[in-house]
C-alpha positions in Angstrom: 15.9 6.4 20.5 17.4 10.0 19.6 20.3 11.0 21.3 20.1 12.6 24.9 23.9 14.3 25.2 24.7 16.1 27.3 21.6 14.3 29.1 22.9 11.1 30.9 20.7 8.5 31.6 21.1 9.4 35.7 19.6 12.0 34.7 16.6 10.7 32.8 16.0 8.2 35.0 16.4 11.2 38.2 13.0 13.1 39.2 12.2 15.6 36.7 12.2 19.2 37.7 10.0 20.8 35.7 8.6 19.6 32.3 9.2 21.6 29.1 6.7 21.7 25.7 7.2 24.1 22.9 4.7 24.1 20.2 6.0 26.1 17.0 4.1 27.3 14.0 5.7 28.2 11.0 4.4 31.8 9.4 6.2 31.2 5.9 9.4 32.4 7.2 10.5 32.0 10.8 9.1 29.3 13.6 6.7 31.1 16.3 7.1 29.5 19.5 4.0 29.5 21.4 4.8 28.5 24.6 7.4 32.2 24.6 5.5 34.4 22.0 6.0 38.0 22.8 6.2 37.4 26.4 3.6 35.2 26.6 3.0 31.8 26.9 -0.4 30.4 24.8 -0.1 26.8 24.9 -2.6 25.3 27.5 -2.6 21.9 26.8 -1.0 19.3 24.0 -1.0 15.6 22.9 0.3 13.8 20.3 0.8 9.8 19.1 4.0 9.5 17.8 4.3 7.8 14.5 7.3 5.6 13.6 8.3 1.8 12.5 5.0 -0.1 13.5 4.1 -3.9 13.8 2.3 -3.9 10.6 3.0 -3.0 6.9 0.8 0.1 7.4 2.5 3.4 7.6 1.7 4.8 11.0 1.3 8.6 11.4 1.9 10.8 14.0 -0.4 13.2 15.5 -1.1 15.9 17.3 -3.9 18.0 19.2 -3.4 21.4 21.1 -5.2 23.9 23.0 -4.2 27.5 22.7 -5.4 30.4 24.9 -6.8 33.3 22.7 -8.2 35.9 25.5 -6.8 38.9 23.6 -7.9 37.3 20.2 -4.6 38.2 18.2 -5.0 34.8 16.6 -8.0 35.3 14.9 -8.1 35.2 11.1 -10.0 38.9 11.5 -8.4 40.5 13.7 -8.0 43.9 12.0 -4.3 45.0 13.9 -2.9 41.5 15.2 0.4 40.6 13.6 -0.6 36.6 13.9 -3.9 36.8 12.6 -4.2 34.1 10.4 -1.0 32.3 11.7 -3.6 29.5 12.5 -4.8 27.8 8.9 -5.2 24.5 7.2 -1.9 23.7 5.7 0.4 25.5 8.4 3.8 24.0 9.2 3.7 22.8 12.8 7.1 21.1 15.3 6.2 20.2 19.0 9.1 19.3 21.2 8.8 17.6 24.8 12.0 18.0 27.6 12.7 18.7 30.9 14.8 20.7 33.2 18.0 19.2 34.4 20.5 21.0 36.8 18.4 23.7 36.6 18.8 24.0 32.5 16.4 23.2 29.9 16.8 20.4 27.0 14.3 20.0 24.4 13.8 16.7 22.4 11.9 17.2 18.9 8.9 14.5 18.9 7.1 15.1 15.8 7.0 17.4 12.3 3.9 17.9 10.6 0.8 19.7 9.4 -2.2 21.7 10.8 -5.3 21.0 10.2 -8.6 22.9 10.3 -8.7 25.3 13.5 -11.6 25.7 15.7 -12.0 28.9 17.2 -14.0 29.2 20.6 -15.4 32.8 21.0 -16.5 31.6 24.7 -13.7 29.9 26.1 -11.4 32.4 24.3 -9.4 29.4 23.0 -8.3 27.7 19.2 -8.3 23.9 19.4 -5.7 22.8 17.1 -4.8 19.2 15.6 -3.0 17.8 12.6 -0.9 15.3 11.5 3.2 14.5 10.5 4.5 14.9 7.3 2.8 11.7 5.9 -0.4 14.0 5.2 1.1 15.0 2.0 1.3 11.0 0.9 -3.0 10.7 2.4 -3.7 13.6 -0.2 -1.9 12.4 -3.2 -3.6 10.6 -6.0 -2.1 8.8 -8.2 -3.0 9.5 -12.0 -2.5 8.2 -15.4 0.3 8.0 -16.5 2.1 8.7 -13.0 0.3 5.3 -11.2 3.1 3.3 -13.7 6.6 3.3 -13.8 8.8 3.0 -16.9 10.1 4.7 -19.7 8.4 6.1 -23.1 8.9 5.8 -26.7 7.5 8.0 -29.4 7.1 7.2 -33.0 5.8 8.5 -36.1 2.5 6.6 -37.0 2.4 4.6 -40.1 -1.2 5.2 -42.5 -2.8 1.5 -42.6 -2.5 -0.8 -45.8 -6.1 -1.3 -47.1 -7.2 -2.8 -50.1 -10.2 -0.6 -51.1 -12.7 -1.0 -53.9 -14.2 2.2 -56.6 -15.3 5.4 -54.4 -18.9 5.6 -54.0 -19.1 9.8 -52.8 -19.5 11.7 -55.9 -22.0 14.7 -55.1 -19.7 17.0 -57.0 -19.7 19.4 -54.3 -17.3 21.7 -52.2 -16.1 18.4 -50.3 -16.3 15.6 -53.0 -12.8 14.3 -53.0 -10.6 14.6 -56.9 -11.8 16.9 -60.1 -15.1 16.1 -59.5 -15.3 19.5 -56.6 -18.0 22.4 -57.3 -18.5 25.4 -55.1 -21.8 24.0 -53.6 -23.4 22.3 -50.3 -26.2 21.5 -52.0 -27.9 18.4 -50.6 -26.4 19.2 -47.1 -29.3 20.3 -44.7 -28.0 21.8 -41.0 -30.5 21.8 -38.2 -31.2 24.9 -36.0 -28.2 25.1 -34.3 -25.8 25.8 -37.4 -25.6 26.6 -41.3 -23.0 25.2 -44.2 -21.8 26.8 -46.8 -19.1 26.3 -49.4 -15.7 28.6 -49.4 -12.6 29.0 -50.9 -9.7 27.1 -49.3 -6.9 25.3 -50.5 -5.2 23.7 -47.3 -6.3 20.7 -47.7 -5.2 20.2 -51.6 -8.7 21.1 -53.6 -10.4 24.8 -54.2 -13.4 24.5 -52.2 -14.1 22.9 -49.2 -17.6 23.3 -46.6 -17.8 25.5 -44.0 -20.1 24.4 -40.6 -20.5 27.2 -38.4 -22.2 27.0 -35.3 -25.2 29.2 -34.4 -26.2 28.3 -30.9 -24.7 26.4 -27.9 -26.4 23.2 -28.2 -25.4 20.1 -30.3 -26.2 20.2 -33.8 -26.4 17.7 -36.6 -26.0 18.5 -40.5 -27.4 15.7 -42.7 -26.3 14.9 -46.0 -28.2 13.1 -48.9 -28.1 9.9 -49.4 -24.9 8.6 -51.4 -25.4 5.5 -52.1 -26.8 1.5 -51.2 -24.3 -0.7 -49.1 -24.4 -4.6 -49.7 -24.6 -6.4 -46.4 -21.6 -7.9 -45.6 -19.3 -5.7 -46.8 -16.6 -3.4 -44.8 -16.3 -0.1 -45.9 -14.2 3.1 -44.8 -15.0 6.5 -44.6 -12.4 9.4 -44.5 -12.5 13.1 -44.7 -10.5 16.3 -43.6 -11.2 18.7 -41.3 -9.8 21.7 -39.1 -11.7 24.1 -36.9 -11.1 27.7 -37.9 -12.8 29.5 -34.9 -13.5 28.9 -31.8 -11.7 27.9 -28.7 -13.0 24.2 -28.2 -15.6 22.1 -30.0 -15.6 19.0 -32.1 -16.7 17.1 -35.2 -17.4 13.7 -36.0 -19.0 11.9 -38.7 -21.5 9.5 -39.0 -22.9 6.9 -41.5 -26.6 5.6 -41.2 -28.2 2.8 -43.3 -31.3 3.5 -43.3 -32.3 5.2 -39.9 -29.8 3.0 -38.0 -26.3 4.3 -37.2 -23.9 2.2 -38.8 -20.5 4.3 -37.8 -18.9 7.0 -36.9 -15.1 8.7 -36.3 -13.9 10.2 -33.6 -14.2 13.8 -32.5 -12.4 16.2 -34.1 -10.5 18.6 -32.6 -7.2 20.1 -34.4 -6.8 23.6 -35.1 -4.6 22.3 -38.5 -5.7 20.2 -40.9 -6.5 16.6 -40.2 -7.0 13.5 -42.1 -9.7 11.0 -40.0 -11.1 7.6 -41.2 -13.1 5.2 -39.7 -14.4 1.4 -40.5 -18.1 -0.1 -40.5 -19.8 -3.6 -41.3 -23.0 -3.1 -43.2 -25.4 -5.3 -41.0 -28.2 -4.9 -44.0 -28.6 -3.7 -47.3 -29.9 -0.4 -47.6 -29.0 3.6 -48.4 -26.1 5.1 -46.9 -26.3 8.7 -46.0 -23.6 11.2 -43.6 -24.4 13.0 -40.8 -22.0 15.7 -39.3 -22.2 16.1 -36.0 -20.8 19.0 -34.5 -20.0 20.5 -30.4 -19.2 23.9 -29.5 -20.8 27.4 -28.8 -22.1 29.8 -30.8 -19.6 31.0 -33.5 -17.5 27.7 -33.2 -16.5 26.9 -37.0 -15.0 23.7 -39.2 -13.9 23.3 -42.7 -14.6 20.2 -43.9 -13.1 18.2 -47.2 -12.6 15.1 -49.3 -15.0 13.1 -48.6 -14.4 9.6 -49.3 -16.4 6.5 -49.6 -15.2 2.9 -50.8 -15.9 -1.0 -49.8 -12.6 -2.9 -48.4 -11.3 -5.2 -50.4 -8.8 -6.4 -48.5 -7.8 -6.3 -44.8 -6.1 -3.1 -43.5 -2.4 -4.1 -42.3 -0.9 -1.9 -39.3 2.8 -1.7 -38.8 4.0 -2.9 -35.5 6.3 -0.7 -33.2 9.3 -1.8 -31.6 9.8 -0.7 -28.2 13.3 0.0 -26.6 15.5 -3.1 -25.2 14.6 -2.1 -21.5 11.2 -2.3 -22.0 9.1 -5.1 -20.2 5.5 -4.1 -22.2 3.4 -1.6 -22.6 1.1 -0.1 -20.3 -0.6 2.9 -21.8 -0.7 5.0 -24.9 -1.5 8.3 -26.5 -2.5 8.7 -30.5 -1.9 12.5 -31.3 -2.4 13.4 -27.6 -5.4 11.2 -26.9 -5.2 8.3 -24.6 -5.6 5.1 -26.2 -6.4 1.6 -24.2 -5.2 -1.9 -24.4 -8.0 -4.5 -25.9 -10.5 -1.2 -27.0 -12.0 -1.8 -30.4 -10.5 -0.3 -33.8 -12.8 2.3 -33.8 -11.1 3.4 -30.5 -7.6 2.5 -31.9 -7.4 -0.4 -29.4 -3.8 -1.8 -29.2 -2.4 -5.1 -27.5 1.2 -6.8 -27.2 1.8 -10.1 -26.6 2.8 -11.3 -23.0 6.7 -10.9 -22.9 7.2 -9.1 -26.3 8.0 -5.0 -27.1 6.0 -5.1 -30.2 3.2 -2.6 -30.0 0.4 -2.9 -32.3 -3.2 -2.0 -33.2 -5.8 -4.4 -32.7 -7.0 -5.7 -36.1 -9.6 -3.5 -37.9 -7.7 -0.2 -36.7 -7.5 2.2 -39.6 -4.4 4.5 -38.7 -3.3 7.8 -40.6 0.1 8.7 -41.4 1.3 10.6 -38.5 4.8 12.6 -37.2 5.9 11.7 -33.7 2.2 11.4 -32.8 2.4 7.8 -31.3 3.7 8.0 -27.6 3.8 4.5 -25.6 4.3 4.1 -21.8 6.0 1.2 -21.3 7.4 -0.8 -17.9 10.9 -0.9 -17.1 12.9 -2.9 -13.8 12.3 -0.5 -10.6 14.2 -1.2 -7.5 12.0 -0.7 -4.9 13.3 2.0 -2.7 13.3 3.9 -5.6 9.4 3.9 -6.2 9.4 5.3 -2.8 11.5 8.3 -3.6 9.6 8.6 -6.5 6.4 8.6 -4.5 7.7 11.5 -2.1 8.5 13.4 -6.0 5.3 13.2 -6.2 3.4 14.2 -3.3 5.7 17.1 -3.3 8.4 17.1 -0.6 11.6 16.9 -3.5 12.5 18.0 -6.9 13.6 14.5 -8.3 14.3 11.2 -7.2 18.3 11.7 -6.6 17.2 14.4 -4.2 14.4 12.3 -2.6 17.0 9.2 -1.9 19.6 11.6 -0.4 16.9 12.8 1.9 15.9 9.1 3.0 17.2 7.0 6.0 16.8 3.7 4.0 18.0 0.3 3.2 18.5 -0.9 0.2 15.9 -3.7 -0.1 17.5 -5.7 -3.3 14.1 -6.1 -4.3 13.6 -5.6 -8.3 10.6 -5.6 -10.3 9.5 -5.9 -13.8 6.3 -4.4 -13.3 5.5 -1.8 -10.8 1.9 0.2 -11.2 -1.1 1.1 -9.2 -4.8 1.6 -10.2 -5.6 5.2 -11.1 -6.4 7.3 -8.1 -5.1 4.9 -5.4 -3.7 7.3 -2.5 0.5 7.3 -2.4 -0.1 6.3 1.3 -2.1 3.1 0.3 1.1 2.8 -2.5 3.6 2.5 0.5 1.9 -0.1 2.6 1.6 -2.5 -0.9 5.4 -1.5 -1.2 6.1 -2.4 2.6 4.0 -5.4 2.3 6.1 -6.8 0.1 9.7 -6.4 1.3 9.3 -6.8 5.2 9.5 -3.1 5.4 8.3 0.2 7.4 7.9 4.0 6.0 7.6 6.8 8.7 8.8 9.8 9.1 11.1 10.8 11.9 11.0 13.1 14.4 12.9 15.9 12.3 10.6 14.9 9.0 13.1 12.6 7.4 11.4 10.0 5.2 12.4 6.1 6.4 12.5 3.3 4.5 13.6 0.0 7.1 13.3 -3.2 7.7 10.2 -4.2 10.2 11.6 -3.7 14.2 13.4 -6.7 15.7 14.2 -7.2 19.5 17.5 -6.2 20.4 19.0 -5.2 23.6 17.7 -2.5 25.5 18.3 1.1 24.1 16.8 1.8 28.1 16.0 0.3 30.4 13.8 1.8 33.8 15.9 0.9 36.4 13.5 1.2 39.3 9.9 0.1 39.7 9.3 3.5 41.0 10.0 4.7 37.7 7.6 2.9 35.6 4.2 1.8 35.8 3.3 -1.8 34.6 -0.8 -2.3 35.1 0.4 -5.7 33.6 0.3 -8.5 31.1 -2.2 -9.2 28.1 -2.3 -11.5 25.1 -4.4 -10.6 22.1 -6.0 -13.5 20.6 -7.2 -11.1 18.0 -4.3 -10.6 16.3 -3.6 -14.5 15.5 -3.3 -15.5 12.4 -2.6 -19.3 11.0 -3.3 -19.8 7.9 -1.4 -17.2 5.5 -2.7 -16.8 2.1 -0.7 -14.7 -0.3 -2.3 -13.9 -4.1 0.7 -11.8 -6.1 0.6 -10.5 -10.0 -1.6 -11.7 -12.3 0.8 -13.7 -15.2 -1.0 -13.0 -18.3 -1.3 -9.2 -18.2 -2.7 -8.5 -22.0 -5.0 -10.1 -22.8 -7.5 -9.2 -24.3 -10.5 -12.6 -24.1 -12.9 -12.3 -21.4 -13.5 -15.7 -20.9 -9.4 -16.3 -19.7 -8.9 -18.1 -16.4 -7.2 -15.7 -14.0 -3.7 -16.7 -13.4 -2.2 -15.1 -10.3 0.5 -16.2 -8.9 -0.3 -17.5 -5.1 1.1 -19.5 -2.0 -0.8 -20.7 1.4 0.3 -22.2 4.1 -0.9 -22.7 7.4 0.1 -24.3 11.4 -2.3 -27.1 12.3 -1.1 -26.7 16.0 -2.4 -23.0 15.8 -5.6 -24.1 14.4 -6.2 -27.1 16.6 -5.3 -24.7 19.8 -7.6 -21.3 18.8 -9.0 -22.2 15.5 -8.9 -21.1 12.0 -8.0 -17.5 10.9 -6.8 -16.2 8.2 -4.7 -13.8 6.9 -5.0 -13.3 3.1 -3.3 -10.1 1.2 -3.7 -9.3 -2.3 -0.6 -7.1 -3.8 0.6 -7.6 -7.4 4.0 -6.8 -6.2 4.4 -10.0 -5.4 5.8 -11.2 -8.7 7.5 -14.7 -8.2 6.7 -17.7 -6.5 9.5 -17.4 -4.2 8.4 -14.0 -2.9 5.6 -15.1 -2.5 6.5 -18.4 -0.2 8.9 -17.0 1.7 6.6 -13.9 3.0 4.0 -16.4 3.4 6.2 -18.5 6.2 7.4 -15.2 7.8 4.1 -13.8 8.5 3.0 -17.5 9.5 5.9 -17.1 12.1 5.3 -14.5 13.5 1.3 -14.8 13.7 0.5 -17.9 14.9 0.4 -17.6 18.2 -0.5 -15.0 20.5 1.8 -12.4 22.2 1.9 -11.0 25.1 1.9 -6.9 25.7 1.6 -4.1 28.4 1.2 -0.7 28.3 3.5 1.5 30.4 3.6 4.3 32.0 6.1 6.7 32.7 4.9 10.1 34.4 6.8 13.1 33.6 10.3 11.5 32.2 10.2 12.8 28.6 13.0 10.2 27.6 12.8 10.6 23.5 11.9 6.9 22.6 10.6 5.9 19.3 8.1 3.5 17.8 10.1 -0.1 17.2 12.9 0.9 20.4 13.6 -2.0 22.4 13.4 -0.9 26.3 13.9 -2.9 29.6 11.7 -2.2 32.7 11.6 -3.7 36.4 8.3 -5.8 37.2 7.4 -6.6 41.2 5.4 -9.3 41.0 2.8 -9.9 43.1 3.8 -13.3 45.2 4.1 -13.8 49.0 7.1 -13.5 50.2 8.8 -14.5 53.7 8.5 -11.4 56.3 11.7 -9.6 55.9 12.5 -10.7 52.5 13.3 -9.2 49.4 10.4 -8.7 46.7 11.0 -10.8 43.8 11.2 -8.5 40.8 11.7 -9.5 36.9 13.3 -7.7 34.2 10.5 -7.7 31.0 11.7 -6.7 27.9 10.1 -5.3 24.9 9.6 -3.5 21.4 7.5 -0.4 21.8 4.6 -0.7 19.5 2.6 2.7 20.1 3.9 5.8 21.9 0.9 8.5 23.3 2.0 11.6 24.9 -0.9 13.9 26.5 1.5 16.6 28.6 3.4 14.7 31.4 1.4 11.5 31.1 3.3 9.7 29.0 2.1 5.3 27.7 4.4 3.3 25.8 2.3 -0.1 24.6 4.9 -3.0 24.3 5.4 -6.4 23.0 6.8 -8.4 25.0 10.1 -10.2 24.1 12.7 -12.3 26.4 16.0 -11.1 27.3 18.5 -10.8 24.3 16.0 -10.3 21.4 15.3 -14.2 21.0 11.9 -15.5 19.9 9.0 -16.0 23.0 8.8 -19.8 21.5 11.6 -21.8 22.2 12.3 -26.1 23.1 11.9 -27.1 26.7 15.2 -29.0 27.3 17.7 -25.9 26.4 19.8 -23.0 27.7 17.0 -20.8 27.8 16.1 -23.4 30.9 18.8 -23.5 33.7 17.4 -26.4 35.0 17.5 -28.4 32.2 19.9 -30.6 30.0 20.0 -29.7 26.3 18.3 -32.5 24.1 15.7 -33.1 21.3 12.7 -35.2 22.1 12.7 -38.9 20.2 9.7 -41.2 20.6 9.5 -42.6 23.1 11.4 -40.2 25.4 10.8 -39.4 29.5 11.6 -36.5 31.5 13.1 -37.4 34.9 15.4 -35.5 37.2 18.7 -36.7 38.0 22.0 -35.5 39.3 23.6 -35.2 42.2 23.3 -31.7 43.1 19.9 -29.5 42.7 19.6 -27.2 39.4 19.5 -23.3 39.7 16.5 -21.9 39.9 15.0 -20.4 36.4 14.7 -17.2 35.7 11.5 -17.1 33.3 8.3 -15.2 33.7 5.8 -16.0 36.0 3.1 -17.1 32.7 6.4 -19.7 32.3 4.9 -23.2 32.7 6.2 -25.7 31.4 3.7 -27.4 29.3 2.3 -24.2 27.7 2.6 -21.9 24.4 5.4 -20.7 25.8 7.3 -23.6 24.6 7.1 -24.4 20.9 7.7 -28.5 21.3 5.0 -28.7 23.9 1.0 -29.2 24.5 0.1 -27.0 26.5 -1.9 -29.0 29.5 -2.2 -27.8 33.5 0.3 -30.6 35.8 -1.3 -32.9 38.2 0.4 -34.8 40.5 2.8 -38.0 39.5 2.4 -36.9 36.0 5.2 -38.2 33.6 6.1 -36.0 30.8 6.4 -38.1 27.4 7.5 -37.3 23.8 4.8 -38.9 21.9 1.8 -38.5 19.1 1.8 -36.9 15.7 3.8 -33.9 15.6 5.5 -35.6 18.4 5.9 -33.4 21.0 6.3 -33.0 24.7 2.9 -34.3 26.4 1.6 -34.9 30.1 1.2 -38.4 30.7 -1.3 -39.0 33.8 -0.3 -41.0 36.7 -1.4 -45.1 36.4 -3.4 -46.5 39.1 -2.1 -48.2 42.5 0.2 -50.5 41.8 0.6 -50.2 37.9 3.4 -50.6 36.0 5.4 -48.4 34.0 6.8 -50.4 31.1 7.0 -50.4 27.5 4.5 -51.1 25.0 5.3 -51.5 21.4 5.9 -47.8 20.5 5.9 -46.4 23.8 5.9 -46.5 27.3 2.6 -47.2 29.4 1.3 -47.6 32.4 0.6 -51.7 32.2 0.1 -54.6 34.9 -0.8 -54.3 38.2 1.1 -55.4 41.5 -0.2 -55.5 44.7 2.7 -54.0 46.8 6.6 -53.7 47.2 6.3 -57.8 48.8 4.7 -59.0 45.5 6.9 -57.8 42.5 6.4 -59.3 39.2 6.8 -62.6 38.0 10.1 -63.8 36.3 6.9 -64.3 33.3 5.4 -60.9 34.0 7.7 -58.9 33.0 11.2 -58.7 30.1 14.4 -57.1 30.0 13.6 -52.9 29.8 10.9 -52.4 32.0 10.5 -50.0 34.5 9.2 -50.8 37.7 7.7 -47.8 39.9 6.3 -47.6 43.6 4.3 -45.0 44.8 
């Protein structure tokens, strides 16, 4: 609840004089206020849902709606004089505040910060219908991208060329890109299709006096073939390298290709540097057969490449990569780029693959990568320990709302959750709002934003006592009480981070950590349902087991809830307040007597506003903040002694004065959900209550016949032999030492 000083709560809970609403727009550099604009007041009508701490893990948004009068049309966007036209757009900055007038002044409680979105203009009515959200619309927007769906640290290296054993060099066309002394100033062989020419010039970047020139000479893709160069053996690995650069042209790429035969054996990757480049690439002859190159070249007309050294040769021996150490802090790798270009784990060598072994900080290229010599063109993304309120600062960094993550945790209300994790990261494109419910899923936790547009990070609402209470049935209207048997949930099953996170063979049995656990009382009393949450930030089995249990708890059984209302008192609650509120139940009373009222409590789950009509729904909790499920024989009974149930056990009043009366609701009975050690069962006369079965709990007993027994069996007490009356007790053989003998 936000503070009401100088308001008292007399006064708040004192008939309202007049009711106050200020919708403000911001125009990019003062608030406009349009229930005073110029004179005038514009607002006709507003409503809003408040957003704040909710019952679940999802973030809960406020929003808004309005109505503003336009009969001179200075809001429209084309109005050709009007100083607000286009004050009403997508994107606009909007505050709405709710008060009162109290000895004759007025106070103003801010309810809600947000954004506007689309307005509708009505040329007929002469009205714009307005709507929009709080400032969690930024988080609905914002997509999370590679890299920014990880968190971590980075680590760049200079690339070491691979060790390969390689056997004599097959390319010798003694052309303007034959590699060593064997270079003449010709293309000759080379044939270019439509789309492009080749010809031989001067260069000497790339170490020799000629090289080839490709230029394009239309849009399309085009393909320059070479001759054939040679037979391949089947079997046999061979690599392929040249140099290139592109000399014109803004984009564009080349590759090269090797057929054997007519079937495409290999190729590089695209080429795109604007310096010279060194590329390679490795294929497995399938068949034996000719080999002959293929340049295939992207770009538009006048797009140009300079290609050189040529090289051809059979491996003789396996390439070897070096391996890359990662930092100390790292906990693996979770993305790479090779001179700019994003690389993946487990993609093959011709895609410069890469994998690490589970629990290591060696990076290194699968096997079959061929890897040039390269300065600081090796970056690598790796995972370092987040505490998790600082993910969410980082989250608000980047929908926007602060610089850096110092300045988005001095902005937050928060508690520190003492929550750590190895690994934190979110599939590509998952929205930053879907982020914060995974992250509040985890810890217990609740984001919203306030009132004022402060970012909270908090623990999930517990009872506690009354922030207000509604001291007067007149004050509050209570249509009544509900359970929602939709909401139960007994059997909790949890799934957290998968264990093995690199590897690379398809065929591995997924090994996620879970935990289930469930109430067989639940079941037995409404049947099965289940809850069962996926979240990878769930990344021990402790976690996991411990959340499990909680939401067990708290879902088993049904709760109870009403929705109040409260005309025309703007008191300035909030989502997850506990209030108090008078209840005059509806039960006979003797002519002259008082009405019996109750005092409910409970944790405001949902808050709608539409102008003075104000509804708070509510879960109901008992007095003091304690759990609805509690033992039959305890203090929260005044008429009952404090005890445990053993087998075996009886209820039976005793005393020598009568108990006070209790003060519990009127759903209270005594065999009923209400009471956590108890089956729930409706009472019939002479009915003993008994602690037996298996849980052994609190169970109705039904009355014997005329003139049975009550005595004790093996385990238990029973109703046994018959008498005939209060003449013909039992035998000195009928009975032993123990029994219980009852007349009625």
């Amino acid at each position: 609840m936000q503070a009401t000083a100088p308001v008292t709560v007399d006064d708040l809970l004192g008939p309202v004089q007049e009711m106050l609403y200020k919708l403000e727009v911001w125009d990019g550099s003062a608030w406009l206020n349009l229930n005073s604009l110029d004179g005038k007041r514009y607002q006709k009508r507003i409503s809003l849902k408040l957003g704040g701490a909710g019952a679940s893990p999802n973030p809960v948004a406020g929003t808004w709606s309005a109505e503003v009068l336009n009969e001179d049309g200075i809001f429209h966007p084309f109005h050709p004089t009007s100083a607000f036209a286009g004050l009403f757009r997508v994107g606009r900055k909007v505050r709405i505040s709710i008060g009162a007038k109290y000895a004759g002044l007025p106070f103003h409680w801010q309810r809600l910060i947000g954004y506007m979105d689309a307005p509708v203009f009505n040329h007929e009515a002469k009205t714009v219908s307005l709507k929009g959200i709080d400032f969690m619309k930024r988080l609905a927007d914002t997509d999370l991208r590679s890299p920014d769906n990880y968190w971590g640290g980075s680590a760049t290296f200079s690339t070491v060329a691979t060790t390969t054993g390689l056997g004599a060099e097959i390319y010798a066309e003694g052309d303007a890109m034959e590699i060593g002394a064997g270079e003449t100033n010709n293309v000759a062989g080379w044939t270019p299709d439509a789309n492009s020419q080749i010809s031989s010039t001067a260069d000497v970047s790339m170490g020799s006096a000629f090289v080839g020139l490709i230029e394009k000479l239309n849009n399309p893709p085009s393909t320059v073939s070479g001759p054939v160069v040679g037979a391949v053996v089947a079997g046999t690995v061979y690599e392929i390298s040249f140099d290139y650069f592109r000399s014109a042209g803004e984009d564009g790429s080349i590759a090269l290709r090797a057929y054997v035969g007519a079937a495409l054996a290999g190729y590089s990757n695209n080429g795109e540097s604007e310096t010279p480049e060194h590329l390679s690439f490795q294929f497995t002859a399938l068949s034996n057969g000719p080999l002959q190159l293929k340049w295939r070249v992207l770009g538009d007309s006048g797009t140009a490449f300079h290609v050189d050294n040529i090289s051809i040769k059979p491996v003789t021996t396996p390439g070897v990569n070096a391996v890359y150490a990662l930092p100390d802090d790292s906990n693996g790798p979770y993305f790479a780029t090779l001179n700019g270009t994003p690389i993946w784990n487990g993609d093959p060598p011709e895609k410069f693959g890469w994998v690490s072994a589970e629990g290591s900080n060696i990076f290194s290229f699968v096997e079959g990568t061929i890897i040039t010599a390269g300065t600081d063109n090796l970056v690598v993304y790796y995972y370092t320990d987040q505490v998790l309120e600082n993910v969410v600062a980082d989250l608000l960094v980047r929908a926007g709302y602060y610089a850096d993550r110092a300045a988005a945790l001095a902005a937050m209300d928060y508690e520190p959750t003492g929550i750590v994790l190895s690994r934190v990261w979110f599939e590509s494109g998952t929205k930053a709002l879907a982020v914060l419910k995974l992250i509040c899923e985890r810890a217990g936790y609740r984001f919203w934003f306030a009132f004022d547009g402060t970012p909270c990070f908090k623990p999930a609402p517990e009872a506690t006592s009354p922030v207000f209470t509604f001291t007067s049935p007149a004050r509050v209207q209570d249509p009544g009480v509900q359970q929602d048997r939709a909401e139960i949930r007994n059997r909790i099953v949890i799934e957290g981070i998968e264990q093995a996170m690199f590897s690379v063979n398809e065929n591995k049995k997924r090994t996620r950590l879970s935990g289930t656990v469930s109430d067989a009382t639940s079941i037995a009393e409404y049947t099965e349902h289940t809850l069962t949450i996926t979240n990878h930030l769930f990344q021990d089995q402790t976690s996991i087991d411990a959340m499990c249990a909680e939401l067990l708890a708290a879902y088993k059984d049904p709760k109870w809830y009403t929705e109040l209302r409260t005309p025309f008192n703007p008191v300035p609650l909030e989502l997850g307040d506990t209030i108090a509120w008078p209840v005059e139940l509806a039960v006979a009373v003797e002519p002259g007597a008082e009405p019996i009222v109750v005092e409910l409590q409970g944790i405001v789950r949902d808050i709608a506003i539409d102008m003075g009509q104000i509804a708070y729904k509510c879960e109901i909790v008992p007095a003091g903040g304690e759990m609805m499920a509690h033992a039959l024989l305890s203090a929260t009974h005044p008429d009952t002694e404090e005890a445990a149930p053993e087998l075996g056990d009886l209820v039976l009043a005793s005393g020598d004065s009568p108990a006070p009366a209790a003060a519990g609701s009127p759903e209270h009975e005594l065999l009923s959900e209400m009471h956590e050690d108890t089956e729930a069962a409706e009472p019939e006369a002479a009915d003993v209550i008994m602690a037996s079965g298996d849980p052994v709990l609190w169970r109705r007993l039904p009355a014997g016949t005329a003139g049975q027994v009550f005595e004790m069996g093996a385990s238990l007490p029973k109703w046994g032999r018959k008498i005939t009356s209060a003449d013909d007790p039992p035998g000195s053989g009928e009975g032993s030492d123990g029994d219980i003998w009852l007349e009625y």
